[in-house]
C-alpha positions in Angstrom: -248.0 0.5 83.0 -247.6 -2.0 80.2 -244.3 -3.7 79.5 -243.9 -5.3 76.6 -240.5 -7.2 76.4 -239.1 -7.9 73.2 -237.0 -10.6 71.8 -234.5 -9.8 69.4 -233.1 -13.3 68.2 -230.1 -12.4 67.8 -226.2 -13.6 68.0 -226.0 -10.9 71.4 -229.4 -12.3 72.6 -230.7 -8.6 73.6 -234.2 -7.8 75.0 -235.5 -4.8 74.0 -238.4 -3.3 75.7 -241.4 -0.8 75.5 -243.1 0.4 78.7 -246.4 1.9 77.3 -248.9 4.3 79.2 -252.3 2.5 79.0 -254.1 5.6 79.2 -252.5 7.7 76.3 -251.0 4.6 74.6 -247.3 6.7 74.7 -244.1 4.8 74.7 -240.6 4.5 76.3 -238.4 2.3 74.0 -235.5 1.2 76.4 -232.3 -0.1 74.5 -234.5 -0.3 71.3 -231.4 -2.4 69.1 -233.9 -4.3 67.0 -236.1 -1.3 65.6 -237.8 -2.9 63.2 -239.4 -5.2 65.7 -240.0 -2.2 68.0 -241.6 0.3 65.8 -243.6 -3.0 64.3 -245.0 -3.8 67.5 -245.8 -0.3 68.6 -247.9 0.0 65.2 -249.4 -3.2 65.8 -250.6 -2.1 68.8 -251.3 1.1 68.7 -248.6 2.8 70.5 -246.7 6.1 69.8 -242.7 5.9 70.8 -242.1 9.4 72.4 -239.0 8.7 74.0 -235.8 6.4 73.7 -234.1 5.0 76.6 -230.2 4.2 76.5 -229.5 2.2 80.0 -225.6 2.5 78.3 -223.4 3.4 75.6 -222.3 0.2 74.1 -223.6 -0.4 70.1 -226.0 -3.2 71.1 -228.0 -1.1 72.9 -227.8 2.4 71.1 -227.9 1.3 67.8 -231.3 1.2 66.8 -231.9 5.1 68.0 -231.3 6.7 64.6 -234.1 4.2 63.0 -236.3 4.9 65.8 -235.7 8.6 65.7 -236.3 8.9 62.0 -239.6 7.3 62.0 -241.0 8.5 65.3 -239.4 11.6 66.2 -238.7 10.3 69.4 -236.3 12.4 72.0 -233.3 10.2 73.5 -232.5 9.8 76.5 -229.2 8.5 78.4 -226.8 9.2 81.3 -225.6 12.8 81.8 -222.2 11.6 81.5 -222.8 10.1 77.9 -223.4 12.7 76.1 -220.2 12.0 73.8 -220.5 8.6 73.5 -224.4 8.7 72.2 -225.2 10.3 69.2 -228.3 13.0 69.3 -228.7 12.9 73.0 -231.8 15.3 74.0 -231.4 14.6 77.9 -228.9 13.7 80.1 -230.1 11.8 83.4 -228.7 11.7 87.2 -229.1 9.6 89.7 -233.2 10.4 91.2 -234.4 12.0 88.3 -237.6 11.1 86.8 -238.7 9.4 83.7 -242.2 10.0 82.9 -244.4 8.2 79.9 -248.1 10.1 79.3 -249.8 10.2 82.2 -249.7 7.6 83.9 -245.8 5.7 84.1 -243.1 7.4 86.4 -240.0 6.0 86.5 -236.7 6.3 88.5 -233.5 6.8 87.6 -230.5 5.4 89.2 -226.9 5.6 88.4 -225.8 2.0 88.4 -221.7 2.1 87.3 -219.9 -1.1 86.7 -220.4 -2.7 83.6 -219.8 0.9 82.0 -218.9 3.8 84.2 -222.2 5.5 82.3 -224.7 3.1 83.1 -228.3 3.8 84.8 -231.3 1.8 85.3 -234.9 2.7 85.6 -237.2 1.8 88.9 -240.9 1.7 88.7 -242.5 2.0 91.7 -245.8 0.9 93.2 -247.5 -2.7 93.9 -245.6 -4.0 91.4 -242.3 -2.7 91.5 -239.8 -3.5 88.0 -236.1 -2.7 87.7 -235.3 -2.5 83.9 -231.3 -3.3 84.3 -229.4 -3.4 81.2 -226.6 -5.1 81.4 -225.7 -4.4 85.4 -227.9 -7.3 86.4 -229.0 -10.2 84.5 -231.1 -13.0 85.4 -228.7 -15.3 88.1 -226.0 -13.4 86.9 -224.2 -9.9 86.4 -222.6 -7.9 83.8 -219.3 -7.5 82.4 -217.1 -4.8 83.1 -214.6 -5.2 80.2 -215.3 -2.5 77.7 -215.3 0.6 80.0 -216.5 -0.3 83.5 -215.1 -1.6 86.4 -215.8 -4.6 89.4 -215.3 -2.9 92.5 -218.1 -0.3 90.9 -220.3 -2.9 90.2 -220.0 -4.8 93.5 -221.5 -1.4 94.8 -223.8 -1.2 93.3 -225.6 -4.6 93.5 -224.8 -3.5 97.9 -225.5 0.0 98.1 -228.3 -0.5 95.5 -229.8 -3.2 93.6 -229.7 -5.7 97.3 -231.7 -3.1 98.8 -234.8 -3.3 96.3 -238.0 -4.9 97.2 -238.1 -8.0 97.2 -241.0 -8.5 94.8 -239.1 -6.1 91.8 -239.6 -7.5 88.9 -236.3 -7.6 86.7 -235.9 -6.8 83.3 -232.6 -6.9 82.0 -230.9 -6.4 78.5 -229.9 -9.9 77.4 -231.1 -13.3 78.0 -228.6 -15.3 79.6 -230.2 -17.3 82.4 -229.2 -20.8 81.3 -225.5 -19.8 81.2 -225.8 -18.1 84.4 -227.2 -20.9 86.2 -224.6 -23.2 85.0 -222.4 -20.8 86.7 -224.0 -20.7 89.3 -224.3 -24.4 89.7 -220.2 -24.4 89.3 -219.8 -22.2 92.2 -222.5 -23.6 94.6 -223.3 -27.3 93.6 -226.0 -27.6 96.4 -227.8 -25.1 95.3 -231.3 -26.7 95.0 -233.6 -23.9 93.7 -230.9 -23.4 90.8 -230.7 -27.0 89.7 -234.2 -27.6 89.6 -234.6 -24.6 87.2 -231.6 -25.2 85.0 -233.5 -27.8 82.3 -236.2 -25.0 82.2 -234.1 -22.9 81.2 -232.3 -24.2 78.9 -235.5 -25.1 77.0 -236.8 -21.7 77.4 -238.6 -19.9 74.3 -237.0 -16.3 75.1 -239.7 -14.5 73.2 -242.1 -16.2 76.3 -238.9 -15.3 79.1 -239.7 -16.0 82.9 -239.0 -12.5 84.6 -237.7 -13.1 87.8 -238.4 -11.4 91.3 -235.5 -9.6 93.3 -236.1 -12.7 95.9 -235.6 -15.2 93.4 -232.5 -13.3 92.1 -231.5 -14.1 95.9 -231.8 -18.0 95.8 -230.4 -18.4 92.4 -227.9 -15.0 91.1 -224.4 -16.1 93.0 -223.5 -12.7 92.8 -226.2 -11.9 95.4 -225.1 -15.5 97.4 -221.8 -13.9 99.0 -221.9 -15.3 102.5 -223.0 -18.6 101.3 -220.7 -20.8 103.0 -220.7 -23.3 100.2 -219.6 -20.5 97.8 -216.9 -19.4 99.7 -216.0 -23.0 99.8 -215.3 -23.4 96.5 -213.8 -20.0 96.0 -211.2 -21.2 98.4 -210.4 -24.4 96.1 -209.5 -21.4 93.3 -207.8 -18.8 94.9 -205.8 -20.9 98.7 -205.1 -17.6 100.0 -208.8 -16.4 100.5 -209.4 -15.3 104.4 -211.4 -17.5 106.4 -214.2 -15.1 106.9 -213.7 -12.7 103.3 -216.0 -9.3 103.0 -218.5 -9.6 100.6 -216.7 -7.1 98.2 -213.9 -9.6 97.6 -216.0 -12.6 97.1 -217.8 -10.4 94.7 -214.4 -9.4 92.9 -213.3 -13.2 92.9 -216.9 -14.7 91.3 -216.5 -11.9 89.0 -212.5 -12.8 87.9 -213.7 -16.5 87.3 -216.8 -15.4 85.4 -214.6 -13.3 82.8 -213.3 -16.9 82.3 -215.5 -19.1 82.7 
């Protein structure tokens, strides 16, 4: 499988991406916004877009599929439960279904609600495992829920889902925000070594060249995996007096998220 990540450069600072069967040089376009860029680097290299891949609704991700559509002829693809919200959806996709591209790239569906209540994300399996994530995960952070999703959904599915992953998955996901999210991080868990150490990295990053994270550095670093850390709780408490002594992890979760939305 070859996954070729692409850097839009713009105001929303999306990734798109093409995962590419080496063998038949046929191509899933996930979230392909920019589609000059995409159908520009599939030419370049060769590669036939056969299918389009929404991971959600929202404009920044779906609006490059007429563009693509026109000039490929690709089929489009998105949760079941979508089929209203995306224009000139060909197939609807549940939780387990399968995603293949040629002959040689399988990937898994799950149904990931939270940032919208129509979200999915795409597992690869194998020795080198990748989560493409759209916006339900991002790089040391997690997504919104304000346009048509909600927390308590997203908390679980980063427990019932996304925490149970290998820890070697390679994440993909829709927008590069890592700098910001380690600031955050940073805010809620000052002694967190592994993120301050990458933070000037970061934030001198050339996107178009992005780290990609593992699931196990999303552990040390994403504080919205970090909710038994006692110095996150710590500071949680100096925000909200009337936190338990020992909170669940869903309401920690909720909490980080409510001071995110602000922050």
């Amino acid at each position: 499988m070859i996954v070729e990540q692409i850097w839009t450069a713009n105001a929303y600072r999306n990734f798109n991406y093409l995962i590419v069967c080496k063998e038949t040089g046929e191509a899933l376009a996930i979230d392909p916004l920019d589609h000059e860029k995409c159908l520009a680097v599939a030419k370049d290299k060769g590669w036939t877009i056969t299918q389009v891949l929404n991971t959600h609704e929202h404009g920044d991700h779906t609006g490059g599929n007429r563009q693509v559509v026109a000039a490929t002829g690709a089929k489009v693809l998105a949760h079941v439960n979508a089929k209203d919200k995306i224009p000139g959806m060909d197939r609807g996709l549940k939780a387990g279904d399968v995603v293949k591209v040629g002959k040689t790239v399988e990937l898994e569906c799950l149904d990931t609600p939270g940032h919208t209540m129509c979200h999915i994300c795409l597992r690869s399996h194998g020795d080198h495992p990748a989560l493409f994530c759209g916006d339900t995960l991002f790089n040391a952070g997690a997504g919104n829920c304000h346009n048509g999703g909600h927390p308590s959904e997203l908390y679980t599915t980063f427990a019932s889902q996304l925490d149970k992953l290998p820890e070697n998955t390679l994440i993909y996901p829709g927008h590069d925000y890592i700098a910001r999210n380690l600031e955050f991080t940073l805010d809620r868990e000052p002694d967190n070594a592994k993120a301050k150490a990458m933070l000037p990295g970061m934030e001198k990053q050339d996107p178009a060249k992005a780290l990609v994270t593992t699931l196990a550095l999303e552990r040390e670093i994403n504080t919205f995996f970090r909710l038994t850390s006692p110095s996150v709780i710590r500071r949680l408490r100096e925000a909200f007096p009337d936190l338990l002594d020992n909170p669940d992890p869903r309401t920690v979760f909720l909490k980080l998220r409510e001071l995110r939305n602000k922050w």
